[in-house]
N, C-alpha and C positions, 0 to 999 in steps of 0.2 A: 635631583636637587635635594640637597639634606635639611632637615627640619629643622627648625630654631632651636639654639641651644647657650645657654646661659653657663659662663664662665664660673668657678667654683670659687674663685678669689671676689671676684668685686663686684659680681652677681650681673658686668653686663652681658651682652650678646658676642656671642664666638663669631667672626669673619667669616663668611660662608665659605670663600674658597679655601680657609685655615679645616674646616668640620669638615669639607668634601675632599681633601683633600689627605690628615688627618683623622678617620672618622672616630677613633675612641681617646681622642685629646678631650679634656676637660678643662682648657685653660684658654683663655683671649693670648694675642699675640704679646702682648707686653708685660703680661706673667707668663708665659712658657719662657722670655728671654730670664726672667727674674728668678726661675726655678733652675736655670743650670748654673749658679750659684751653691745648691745645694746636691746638685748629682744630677740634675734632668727629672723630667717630669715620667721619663720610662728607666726602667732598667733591663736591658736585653743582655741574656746569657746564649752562648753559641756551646754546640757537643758536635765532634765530628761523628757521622754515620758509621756504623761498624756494621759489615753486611759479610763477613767470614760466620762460614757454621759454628755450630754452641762448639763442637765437640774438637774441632780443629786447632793445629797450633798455630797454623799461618793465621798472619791478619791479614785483613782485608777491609781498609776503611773507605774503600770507595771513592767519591769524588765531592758528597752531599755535605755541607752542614744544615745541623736543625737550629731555630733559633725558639728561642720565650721570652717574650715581652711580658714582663710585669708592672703593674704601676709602683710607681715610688712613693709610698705614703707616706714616710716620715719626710722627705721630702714637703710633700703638702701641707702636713702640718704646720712644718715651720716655715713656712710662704706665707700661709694665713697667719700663722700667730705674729710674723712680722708684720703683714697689711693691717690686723687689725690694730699692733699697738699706734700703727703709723696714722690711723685715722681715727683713733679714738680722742687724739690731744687736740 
């Protein structure tokens, strides 16, 4: 079971099954729909595997992709700097 974890946007409580399932989301279910507005709350880059020798002139890319997840923080920024002006009035 994953521990309590507080939304970055509207400081409430993240869905359990959204944290256990998800476990490095940082957002409640109705800001992660509101953040792919802006590109998504991750940005995943893929590289194919290249497993031929340094010195070889055949390729050999094998079968693998790698992926990395990064978080999208300008994205976040501008989630929050929308939620707040939206509840500042």
């Amino acid at each position: 079971m994953a521990a309590l974890r507080i939304c970055e946007i509207c400081k409430q409580e993240i869905e359990t099954e959204r944290s256990e399932y998800l476990s490095q989301t940082r957002l409640c279910v109705k800001h992660a729909q509101e953040i792919e507005r802006f590109g998504g709350e991750f940005s995943v880059a893929g590289t194919q595997e290249d497993t031929a020798k340094k010195t070889s002139l055949k390729r050999n890319y094998g079968g693998g992709i790698s992926t990395i997840s990064t978080r999208n923080q300008a994205a976040m920024d501008e989630l929050r700097a929308e939620y707040e002006s939206n509840t500042s009035c």
